[in-house]
FIZA-118159 format. One record per atom (N, C-alpha, C): y, z, x; atom name. Coordinates in pm, 1 decimal, m for minus. Each point is the difference from the previous one (the first is absolute). Layout:
% FIZA-118159
NODE  c2  c3  c1  atomo
NODE  Y  Z  X  CA
...
% end
This chain:
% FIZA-118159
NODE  c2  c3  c1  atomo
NODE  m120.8  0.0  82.1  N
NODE  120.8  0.0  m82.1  CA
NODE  126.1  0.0  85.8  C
NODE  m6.8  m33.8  121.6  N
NODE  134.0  28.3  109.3  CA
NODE  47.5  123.4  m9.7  C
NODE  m105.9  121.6  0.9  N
NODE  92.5  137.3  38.2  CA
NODE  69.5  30.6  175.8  C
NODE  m98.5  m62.9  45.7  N
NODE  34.6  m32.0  144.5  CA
NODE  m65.8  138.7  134.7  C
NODE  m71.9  95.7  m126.4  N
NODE  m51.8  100.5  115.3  CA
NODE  m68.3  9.1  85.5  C
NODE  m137.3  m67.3  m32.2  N
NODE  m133.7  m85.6  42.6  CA
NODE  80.7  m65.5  194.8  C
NODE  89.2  m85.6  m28.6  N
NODE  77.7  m96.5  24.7  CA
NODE  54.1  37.8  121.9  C
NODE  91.1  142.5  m23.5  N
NODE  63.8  47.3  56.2  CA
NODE  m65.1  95.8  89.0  C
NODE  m128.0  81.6  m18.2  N
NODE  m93.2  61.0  93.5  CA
NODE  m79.1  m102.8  90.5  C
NODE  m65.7  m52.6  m62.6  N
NODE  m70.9  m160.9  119.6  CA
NODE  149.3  7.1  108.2  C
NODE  116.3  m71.8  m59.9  N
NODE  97.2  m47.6  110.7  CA
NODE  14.1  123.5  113.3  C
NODE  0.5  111.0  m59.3  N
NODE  51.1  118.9  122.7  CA
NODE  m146.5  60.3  80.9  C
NODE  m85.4  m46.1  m102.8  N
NODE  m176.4  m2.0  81.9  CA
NODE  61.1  m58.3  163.1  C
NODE  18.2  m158.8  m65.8  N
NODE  m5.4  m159.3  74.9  CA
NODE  78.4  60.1  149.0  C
NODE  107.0  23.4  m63.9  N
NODE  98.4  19.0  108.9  CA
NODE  m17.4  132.0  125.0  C
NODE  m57.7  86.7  m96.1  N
NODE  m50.3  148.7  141.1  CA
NODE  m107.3  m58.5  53.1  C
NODE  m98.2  m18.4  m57.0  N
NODE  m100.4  m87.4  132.7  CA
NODE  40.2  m96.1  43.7  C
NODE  105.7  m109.7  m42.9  N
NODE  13.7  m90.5  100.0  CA
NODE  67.8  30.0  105.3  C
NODE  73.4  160.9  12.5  N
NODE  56.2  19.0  115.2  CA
NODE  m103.2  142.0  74.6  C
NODE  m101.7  m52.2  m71.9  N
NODE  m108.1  100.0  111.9  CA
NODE  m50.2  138.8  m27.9  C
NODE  82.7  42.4  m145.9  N
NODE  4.9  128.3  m63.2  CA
NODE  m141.5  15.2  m51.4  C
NODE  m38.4  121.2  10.5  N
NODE  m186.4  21.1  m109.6  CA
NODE  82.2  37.1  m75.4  C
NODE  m64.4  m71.6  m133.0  N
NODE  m1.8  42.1  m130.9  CA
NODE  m116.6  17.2  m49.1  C
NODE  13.5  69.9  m126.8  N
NODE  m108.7  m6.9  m97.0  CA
NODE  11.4  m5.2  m179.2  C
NODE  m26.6  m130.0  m45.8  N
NODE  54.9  m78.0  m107.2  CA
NODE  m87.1  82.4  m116.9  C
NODE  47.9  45.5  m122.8  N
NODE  m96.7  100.6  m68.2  CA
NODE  55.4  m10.0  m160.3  C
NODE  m90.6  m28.5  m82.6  N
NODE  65.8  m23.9  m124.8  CA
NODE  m130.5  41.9  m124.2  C
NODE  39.7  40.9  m161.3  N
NODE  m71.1  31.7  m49.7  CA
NODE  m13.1  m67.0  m139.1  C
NODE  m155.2  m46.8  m58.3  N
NODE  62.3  m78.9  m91.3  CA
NODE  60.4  m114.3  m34.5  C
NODE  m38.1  m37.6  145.0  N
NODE  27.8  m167.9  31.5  CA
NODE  m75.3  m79.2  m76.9  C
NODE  97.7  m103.1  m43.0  N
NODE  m63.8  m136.1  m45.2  CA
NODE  m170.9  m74.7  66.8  C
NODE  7.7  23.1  138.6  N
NODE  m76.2  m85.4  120.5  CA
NODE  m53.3  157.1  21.9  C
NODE  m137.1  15.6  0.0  N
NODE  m66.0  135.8  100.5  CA
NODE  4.1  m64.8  136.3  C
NODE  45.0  101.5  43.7  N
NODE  80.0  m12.3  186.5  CA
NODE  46.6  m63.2  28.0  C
NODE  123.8  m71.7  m64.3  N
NODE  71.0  m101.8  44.3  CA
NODE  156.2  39.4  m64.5  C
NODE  101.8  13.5  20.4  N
NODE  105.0  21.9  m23.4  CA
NODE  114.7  m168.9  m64.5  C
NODE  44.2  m18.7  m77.1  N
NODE  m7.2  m158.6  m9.6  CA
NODE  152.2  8.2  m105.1  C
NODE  82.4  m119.1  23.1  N
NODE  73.1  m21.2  m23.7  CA
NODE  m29.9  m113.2  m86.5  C
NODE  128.7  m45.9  m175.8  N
NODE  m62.2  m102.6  m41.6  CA
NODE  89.4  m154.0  73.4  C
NODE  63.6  3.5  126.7  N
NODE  82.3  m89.0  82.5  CA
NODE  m125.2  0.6  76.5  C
NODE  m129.8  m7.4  1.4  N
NODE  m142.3  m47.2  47.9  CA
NODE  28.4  58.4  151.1  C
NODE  23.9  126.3  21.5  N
NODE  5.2  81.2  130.4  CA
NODE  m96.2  95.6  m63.0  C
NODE  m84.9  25.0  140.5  N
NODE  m125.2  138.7  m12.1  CA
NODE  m24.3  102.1  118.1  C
NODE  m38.9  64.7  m3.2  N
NODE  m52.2  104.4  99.2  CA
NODE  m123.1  82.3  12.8  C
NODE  m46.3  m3.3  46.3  N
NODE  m128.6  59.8  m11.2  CA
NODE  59.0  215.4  m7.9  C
NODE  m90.1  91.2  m73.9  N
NODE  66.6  133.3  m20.2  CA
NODE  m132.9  71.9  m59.4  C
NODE  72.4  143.2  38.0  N
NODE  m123.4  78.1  m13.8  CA
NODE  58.4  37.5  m161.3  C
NODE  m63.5  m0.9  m73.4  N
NODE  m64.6  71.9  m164.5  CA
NODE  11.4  136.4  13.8  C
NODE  88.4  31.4  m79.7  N
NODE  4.2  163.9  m22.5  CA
NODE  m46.4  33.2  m135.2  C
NODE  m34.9  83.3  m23.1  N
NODE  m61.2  91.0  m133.8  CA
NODE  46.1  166.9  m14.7  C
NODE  64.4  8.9  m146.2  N
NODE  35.2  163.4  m30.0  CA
NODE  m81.4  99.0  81.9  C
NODE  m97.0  m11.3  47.4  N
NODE  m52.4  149.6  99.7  CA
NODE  32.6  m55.9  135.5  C
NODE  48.3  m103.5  67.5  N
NODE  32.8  23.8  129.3  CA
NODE  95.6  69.2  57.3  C
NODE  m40.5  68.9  78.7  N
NODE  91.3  97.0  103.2  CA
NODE  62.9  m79.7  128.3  C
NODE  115.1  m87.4  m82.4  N
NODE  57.6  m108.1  91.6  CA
NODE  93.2  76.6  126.0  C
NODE  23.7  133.4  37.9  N
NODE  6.4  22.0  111.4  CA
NODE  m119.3  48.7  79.7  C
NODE  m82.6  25.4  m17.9  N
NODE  m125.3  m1.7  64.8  CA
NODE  m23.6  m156.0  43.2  C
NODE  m44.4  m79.2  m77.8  N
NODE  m33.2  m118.4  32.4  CA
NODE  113.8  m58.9  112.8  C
NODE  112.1  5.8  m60.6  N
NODE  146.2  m42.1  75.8  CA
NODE  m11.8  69.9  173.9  C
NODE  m63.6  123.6  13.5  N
NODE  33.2  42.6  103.0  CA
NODE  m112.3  9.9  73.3  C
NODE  m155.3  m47.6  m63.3  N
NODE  m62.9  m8.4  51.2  CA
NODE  m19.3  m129.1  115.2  C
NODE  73.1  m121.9  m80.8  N
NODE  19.6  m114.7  84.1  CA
NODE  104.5  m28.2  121.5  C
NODE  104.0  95.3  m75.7  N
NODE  108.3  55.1  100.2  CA
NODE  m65.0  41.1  154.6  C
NODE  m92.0  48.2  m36.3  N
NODE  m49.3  52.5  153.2  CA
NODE  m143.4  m66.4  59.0  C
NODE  16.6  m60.1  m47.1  N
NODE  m113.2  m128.5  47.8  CA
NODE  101.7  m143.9  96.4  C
NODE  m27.7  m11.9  116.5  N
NODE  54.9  m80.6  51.3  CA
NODE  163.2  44.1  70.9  C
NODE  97.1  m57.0  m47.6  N
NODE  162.4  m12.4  42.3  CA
NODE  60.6  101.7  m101.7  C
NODE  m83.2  m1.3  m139.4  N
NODE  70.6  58.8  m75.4  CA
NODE  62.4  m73.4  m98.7  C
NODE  73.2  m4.3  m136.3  N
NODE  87.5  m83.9  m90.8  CA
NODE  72.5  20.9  18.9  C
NODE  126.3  m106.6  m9.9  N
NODE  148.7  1.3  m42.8  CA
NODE  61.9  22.4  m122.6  C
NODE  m45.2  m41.7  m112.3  N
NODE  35.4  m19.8  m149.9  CA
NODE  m158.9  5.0  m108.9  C
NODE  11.8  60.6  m71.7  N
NODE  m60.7  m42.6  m93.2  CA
NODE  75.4  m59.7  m129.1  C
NODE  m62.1  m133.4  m74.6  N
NODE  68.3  m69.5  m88.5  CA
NODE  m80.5  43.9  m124.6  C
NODE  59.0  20.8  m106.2  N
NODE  m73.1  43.3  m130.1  CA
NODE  48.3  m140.0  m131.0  C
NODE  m84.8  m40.2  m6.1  N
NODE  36.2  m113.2  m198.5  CA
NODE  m86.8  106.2  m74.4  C
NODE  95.1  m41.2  m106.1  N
NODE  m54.1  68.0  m139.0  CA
NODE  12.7  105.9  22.8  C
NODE  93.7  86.6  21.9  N
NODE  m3.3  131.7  48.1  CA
NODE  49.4  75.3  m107.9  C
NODE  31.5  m92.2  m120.2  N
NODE  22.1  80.4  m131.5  CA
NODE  m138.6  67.1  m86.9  C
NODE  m138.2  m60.3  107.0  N
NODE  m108.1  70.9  m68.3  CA
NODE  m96.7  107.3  77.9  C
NODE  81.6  53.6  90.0  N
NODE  7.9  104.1  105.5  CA
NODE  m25.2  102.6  m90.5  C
NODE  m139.5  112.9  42.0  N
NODE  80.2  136.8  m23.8  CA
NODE  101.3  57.6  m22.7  C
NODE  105.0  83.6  m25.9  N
NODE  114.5  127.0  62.3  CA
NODE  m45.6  59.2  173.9  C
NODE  m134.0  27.1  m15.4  N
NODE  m27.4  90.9  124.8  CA
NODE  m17.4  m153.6  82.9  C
NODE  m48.3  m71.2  m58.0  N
NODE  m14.0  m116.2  114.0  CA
NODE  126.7  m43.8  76.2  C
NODE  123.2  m5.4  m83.5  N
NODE  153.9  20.7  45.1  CA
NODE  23.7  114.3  59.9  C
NODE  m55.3  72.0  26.6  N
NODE  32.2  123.9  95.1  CA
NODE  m69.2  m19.0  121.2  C
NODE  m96.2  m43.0  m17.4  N
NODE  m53.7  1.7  78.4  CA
NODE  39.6  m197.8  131.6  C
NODE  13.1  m18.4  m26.6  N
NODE  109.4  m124.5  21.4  CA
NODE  131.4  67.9  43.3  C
NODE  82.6  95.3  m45.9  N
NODE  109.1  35.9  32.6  CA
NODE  m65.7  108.2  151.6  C
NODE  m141.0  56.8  20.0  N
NODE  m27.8  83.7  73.0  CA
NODE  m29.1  m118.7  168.1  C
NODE  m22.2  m135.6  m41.0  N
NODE  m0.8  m82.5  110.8  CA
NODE  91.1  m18.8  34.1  C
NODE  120.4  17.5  m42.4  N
NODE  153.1  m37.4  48.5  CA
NODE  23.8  89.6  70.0  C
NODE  m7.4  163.3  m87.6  N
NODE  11.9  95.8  85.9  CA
NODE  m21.5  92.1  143.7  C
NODE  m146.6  m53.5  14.7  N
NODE  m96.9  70.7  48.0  CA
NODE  m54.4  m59.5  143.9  C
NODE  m9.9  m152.8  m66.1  N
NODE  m81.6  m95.9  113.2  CA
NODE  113.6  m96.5  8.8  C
NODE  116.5  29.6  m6.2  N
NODE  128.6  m61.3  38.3  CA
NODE  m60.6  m214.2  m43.8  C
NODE  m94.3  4.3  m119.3  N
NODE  15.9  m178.1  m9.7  CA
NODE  98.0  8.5  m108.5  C
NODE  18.5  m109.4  m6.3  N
NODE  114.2  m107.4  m104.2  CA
NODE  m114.9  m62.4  m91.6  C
NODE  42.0  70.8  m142.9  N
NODE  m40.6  m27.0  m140.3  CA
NODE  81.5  m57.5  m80.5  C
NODE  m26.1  m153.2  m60.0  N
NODE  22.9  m102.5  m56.5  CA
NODE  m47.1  m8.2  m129.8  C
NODE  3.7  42.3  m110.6  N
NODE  m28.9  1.5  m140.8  CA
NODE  27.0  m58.1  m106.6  C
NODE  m4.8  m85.7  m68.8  N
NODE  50.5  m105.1  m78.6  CA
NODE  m105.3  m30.0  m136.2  C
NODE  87.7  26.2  m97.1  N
NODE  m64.2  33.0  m150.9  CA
NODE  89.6  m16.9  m103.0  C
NODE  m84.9  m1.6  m122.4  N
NODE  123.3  m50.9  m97.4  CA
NODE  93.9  155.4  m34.1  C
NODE  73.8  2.6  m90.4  N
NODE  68.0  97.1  m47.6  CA
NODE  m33.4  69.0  m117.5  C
NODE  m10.2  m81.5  m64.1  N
NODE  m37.3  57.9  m149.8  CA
NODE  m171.8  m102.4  m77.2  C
NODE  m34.9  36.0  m82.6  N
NODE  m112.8  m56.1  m67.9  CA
NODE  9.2  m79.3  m95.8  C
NODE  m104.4  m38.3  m50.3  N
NODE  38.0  m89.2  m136.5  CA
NODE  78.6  124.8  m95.0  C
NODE  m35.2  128.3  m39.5  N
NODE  47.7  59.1  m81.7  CA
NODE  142.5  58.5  31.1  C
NODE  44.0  m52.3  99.8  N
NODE  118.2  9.0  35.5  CA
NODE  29.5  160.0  67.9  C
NODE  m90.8  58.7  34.3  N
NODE  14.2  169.7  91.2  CA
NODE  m23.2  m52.6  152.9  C
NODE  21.3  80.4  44.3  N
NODE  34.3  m20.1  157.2  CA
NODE  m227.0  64.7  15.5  C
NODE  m9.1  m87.9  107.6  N
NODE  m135.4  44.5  56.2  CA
NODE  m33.2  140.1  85.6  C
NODE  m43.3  47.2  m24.6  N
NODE  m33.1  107.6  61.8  CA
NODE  9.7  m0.9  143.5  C
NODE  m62.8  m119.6  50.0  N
NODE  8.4  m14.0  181.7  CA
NODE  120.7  m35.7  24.8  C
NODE  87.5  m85.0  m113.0  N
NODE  147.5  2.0  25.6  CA
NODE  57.8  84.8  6.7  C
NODE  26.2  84.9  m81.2  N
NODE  23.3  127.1  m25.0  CA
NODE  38.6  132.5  96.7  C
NODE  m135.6  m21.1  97.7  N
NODE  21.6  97.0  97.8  CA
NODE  29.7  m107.3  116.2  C
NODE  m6.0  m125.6  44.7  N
NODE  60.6  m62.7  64.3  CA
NODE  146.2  25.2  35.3  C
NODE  87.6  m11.8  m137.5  N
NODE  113.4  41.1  m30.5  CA
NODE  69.0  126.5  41.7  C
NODE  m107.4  106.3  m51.2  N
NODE  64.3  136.5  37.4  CA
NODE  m32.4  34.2  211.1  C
NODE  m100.4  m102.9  m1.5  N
NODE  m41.7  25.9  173.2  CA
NODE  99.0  m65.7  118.5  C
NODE  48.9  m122.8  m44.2  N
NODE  13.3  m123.1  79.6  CA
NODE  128.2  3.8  60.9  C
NODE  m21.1  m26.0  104.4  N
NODE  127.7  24.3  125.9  CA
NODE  127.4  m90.9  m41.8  C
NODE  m97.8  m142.5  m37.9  N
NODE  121.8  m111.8  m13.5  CA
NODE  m71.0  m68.6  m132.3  C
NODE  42.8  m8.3  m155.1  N
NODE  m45.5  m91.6  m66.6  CA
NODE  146.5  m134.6  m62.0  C
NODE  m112.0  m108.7  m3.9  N
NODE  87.2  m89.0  m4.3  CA
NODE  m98.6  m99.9  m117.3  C
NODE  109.3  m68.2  m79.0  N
NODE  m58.1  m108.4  m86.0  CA
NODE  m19.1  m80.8  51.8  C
NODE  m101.1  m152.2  m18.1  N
NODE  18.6  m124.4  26.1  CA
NODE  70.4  m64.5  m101.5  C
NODE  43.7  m81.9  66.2  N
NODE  139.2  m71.6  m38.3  CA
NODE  m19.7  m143.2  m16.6  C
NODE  m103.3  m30.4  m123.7  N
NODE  m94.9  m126.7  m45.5  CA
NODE  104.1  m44.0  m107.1  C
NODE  18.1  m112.4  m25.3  N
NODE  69.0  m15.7  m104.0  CA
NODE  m66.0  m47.1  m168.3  C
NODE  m80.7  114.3  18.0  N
NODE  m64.0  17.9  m174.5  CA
NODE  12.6  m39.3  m133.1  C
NODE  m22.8  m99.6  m66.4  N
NODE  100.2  m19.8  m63.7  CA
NODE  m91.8  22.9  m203.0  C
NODE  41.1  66.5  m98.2  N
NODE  m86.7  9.4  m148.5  CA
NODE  22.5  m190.4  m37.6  C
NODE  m83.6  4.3  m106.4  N
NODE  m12.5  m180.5  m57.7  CA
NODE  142.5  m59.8  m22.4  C
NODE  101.1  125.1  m23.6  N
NODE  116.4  34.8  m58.3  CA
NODE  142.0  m26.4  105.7  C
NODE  m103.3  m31.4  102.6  N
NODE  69.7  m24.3  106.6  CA
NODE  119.6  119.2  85.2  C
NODE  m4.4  118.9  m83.8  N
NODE  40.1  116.7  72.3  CA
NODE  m68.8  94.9  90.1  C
NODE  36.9  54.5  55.2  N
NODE  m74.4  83.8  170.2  CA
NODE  m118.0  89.6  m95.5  C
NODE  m96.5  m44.1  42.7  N
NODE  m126.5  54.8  m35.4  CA
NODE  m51.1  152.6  41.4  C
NODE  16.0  90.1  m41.6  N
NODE  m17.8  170.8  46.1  CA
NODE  m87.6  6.8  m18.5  C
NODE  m113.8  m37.1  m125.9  N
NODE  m126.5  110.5  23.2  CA
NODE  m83.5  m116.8  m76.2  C
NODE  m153.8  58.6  23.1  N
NODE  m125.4  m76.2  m35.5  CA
NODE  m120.4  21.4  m91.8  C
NODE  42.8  m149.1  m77.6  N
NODE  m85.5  66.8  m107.5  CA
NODE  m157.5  m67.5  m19.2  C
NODE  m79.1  92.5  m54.5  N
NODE  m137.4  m64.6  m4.7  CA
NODE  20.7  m83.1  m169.0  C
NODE  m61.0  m97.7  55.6  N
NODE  m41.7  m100.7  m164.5  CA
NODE  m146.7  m8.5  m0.8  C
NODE  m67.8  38.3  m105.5  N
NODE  m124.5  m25.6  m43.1  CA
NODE  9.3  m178.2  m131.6  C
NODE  m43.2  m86.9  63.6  N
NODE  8.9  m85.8  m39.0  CA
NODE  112.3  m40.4  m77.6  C
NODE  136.7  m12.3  169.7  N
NODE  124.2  m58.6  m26.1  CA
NODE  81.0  136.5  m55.2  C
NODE  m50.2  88.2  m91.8  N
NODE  59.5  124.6  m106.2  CA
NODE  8.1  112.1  108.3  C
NODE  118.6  87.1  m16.7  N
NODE  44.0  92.1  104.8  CA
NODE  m92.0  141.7  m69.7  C
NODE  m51.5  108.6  110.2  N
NODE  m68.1  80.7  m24.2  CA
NODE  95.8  120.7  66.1  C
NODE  m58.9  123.5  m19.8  N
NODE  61.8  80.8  70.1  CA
NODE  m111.5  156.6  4.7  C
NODE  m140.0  m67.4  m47.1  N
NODE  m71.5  135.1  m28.4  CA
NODE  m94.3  m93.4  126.0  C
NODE  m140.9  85.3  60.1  N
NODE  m100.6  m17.0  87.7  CA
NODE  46.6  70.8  107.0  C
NODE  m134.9  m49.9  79.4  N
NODE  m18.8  54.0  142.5  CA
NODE  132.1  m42.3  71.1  C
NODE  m4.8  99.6  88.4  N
NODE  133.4  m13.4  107.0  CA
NODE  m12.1  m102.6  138.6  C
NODE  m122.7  96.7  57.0  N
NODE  m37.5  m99.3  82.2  CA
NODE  m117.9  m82.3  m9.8  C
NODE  40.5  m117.5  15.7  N
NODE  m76.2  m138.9  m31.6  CA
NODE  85.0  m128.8  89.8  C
NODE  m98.9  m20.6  107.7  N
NODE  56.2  m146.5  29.1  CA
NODE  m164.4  m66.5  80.9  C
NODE  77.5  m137.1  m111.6  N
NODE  m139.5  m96.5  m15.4  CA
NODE  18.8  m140.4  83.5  C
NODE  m35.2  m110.2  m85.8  N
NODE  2.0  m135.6  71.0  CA
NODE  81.4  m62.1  m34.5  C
NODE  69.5  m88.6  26.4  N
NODE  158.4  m29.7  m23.0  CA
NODE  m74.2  m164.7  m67.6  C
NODE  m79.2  m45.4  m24.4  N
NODE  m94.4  m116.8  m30.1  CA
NODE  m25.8  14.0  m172.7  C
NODE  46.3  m76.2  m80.2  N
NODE  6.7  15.8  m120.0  CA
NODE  m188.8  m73.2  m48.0  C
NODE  m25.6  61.9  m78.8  N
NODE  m174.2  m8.4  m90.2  CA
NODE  9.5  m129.6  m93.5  C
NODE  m81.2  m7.7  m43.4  N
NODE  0.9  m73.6  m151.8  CA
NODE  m29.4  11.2  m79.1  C
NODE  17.9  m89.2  m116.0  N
NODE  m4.4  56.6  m153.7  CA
NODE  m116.7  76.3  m8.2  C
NODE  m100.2  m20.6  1.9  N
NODE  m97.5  129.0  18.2  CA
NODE  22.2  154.6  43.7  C
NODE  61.0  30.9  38.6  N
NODE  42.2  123.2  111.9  CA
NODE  76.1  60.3  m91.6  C
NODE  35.4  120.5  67.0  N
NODE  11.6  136.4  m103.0  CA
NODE  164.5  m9.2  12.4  C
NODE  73.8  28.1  m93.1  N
NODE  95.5  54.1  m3.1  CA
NODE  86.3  m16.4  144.6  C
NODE  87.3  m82.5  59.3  N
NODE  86.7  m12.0  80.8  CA
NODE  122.1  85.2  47.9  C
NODE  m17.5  90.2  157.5  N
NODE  128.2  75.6  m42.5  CA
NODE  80.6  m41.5  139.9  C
NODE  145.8  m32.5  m22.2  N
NODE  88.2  m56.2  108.8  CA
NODE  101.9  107.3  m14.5  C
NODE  80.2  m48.6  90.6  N
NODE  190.7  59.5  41.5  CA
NODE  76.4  m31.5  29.8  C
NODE  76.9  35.6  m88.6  N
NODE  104.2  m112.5  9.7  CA
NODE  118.0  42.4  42.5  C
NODE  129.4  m29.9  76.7  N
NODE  125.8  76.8  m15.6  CA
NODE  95.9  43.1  m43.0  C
NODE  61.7  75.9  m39.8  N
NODE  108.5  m29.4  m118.5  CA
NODE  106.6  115.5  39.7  C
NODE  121.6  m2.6  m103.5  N
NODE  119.3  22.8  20.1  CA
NODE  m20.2  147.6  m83.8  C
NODE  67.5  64.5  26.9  N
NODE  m0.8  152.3  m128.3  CA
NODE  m42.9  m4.8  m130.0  C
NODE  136.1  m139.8  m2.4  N
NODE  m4.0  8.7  m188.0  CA
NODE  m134.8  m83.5  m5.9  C
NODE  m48.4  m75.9  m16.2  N
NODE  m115.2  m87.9  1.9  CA
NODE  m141.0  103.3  49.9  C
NODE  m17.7  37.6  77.9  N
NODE  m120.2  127.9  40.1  CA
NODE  29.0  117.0  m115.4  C
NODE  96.5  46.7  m78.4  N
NODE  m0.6  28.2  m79.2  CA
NODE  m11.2  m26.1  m128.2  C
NODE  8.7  m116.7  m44.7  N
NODE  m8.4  m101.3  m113.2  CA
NODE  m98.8  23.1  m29.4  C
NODE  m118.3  m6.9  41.4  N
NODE  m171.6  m10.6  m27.2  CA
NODE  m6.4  105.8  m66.9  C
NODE  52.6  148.7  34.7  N
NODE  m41.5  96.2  m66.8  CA
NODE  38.8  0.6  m159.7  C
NODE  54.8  m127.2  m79.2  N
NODE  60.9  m46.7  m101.7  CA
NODE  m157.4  m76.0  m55.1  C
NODE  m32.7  m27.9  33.7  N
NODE  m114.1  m87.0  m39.9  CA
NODE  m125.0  69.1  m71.7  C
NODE  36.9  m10.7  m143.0  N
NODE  m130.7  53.9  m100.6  CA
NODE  m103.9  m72.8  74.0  C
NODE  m69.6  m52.2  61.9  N
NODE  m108.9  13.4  27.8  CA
NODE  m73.2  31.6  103.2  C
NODE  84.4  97.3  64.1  N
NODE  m41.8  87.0  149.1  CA
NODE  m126.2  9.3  m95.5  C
NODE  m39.7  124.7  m57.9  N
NODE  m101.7  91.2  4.9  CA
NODE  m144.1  m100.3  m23.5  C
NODE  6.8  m163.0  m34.5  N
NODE  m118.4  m55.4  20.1  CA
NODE  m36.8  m62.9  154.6  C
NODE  130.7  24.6  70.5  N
NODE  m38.4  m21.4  127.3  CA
NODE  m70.9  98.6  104.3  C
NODE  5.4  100.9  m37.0  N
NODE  m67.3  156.0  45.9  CA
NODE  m134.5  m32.9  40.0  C
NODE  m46.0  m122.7  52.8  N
NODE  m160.6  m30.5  34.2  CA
NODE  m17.8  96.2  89.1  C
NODE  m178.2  24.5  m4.0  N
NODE  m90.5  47.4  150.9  CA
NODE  84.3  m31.9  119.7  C
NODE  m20.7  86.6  85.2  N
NODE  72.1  m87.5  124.0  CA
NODE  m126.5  m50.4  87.5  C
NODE  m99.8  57.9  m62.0  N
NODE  m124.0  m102.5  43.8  CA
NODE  m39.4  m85.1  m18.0  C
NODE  58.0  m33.5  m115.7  N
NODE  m50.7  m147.2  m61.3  CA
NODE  122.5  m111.3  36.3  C
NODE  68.6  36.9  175.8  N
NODE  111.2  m152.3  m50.8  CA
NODE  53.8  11.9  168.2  C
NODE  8.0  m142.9  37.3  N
NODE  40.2  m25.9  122.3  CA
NODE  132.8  21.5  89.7  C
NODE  44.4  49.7  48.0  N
NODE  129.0  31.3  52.9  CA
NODE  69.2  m71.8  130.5  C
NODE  106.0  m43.9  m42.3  N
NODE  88.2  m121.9  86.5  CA
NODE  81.5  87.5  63.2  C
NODE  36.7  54.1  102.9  N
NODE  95.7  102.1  65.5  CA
NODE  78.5  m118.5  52.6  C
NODE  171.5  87.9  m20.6  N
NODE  98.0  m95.0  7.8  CA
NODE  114.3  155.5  71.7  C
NODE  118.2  m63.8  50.0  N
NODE  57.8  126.3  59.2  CA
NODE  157.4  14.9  m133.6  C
NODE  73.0  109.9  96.5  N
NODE  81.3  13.4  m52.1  CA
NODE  127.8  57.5  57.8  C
NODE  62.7  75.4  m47.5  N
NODE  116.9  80.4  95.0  CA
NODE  m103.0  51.0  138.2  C
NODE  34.1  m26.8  116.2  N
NODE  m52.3  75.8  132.0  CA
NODE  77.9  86.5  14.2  C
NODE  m67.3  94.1  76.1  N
NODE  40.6  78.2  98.0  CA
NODE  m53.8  m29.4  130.1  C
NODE  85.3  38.9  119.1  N
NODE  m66.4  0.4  165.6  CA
NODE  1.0  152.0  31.2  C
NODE  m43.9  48.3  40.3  N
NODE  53.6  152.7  64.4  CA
NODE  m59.3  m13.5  141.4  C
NODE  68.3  39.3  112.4  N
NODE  m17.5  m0.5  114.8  CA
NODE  24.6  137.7  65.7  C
NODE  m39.8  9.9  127.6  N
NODE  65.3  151.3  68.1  CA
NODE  143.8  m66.2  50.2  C
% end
């Protein structure tokens, strides 16, 4: 959807190793298992994180293997733990690396994410990307909404990201994201027929699309 976060971690990946820096590229909930990927057809190969990892353990276990890291880079870091953000803020602190974090801001239901959340209250330096977003409406696009076949939703699972590859008429229930402006991401909640869109979230495919970013850096 051109949120530009994906985008913007690969490039600062690209650039510390091309000047010789160890990194270690780390994202959760990726589109690609172990691959970090932009939809401007840029990729990276990355380690898979999951809610029970103890990403300063892991972080500092590699730390001391070899030269040591320079940076660790985080995508999707809006589906981080809280403690996993602490623990990320404890590599900055502790083992003196440079932590790179980049995630959306808010959800389809329009609340700020939890891993955002404490990102926010942790983060040395946070900064927006500065994509030029735009609703159908052609005004600056703020937040993201899920459509279950085209129709805006605002109830289901939180975290969910699937194959960006649309099914066919056979296939269950279609769910995309789209971008939109305040008034328009709010509009939907106008629509008598939310409550027949309330499907399984098992029964239906999910198109992950971005939205307002955040970067947070040390």
């Amino acid at each position: 959807m051109g949120s530009g976060k994906s985008t913007q971690a690969l490039q600062i990946h690209h650039n510390l190793t091309g000047r010789g820096l160890a990194c270690m590229l780390v994202t959760q909930l990726d589109r690609q298992d172990g691959v970090v990927s932009s939809r401007l057809g840029v990729s990276a190969e990355a380690l898979i994180l999951d809610e029970t990892v103890d990403v300063f353990r892991l972080v500092n276990s590699r730390h001391h293997q070899g030269e040591g890291l320079n940076a660790v880079i985080c995508d999707e870091a809006q589906f981080y733990e809280p403690h996993q953000i602490d623990q990320l803020a404890r590599l900055v602190d502790e083992l003196d690396i440079d932590v790179y974090a980049f995630g959306l801001l808010t959800s389809f239901q329009g609340l700020l994410f939890q891993g955002t959340k404490r990102l926010l209250e942790l983060a040395d330096v946070r900064q927006e990307i500065q994509v030029e977003a735009r609703c159908w409406c052609g005004e600056r696009a703020t937040h993201n909404a899920r459509l279950v076949n085209g129709r805006q939703v605002y109830d289901g699972e939180l975290k969910i990201v699937g194959d960006t590859t649309s099914g066919g008429d056979d296939e269950p229930p279609r769910v995309t994201y789209d971008l939109r402006c305040r008034l328009h991401w709010l509009a939907g909640k106008e629509d008598a027929r939310q409550d027949s869109l309330f499907v399984d979230q098992d029964d239906i495919d999910i198109v992950p699309s971005g939205q307002n970013d955040l970067t947070v850096s040390r």
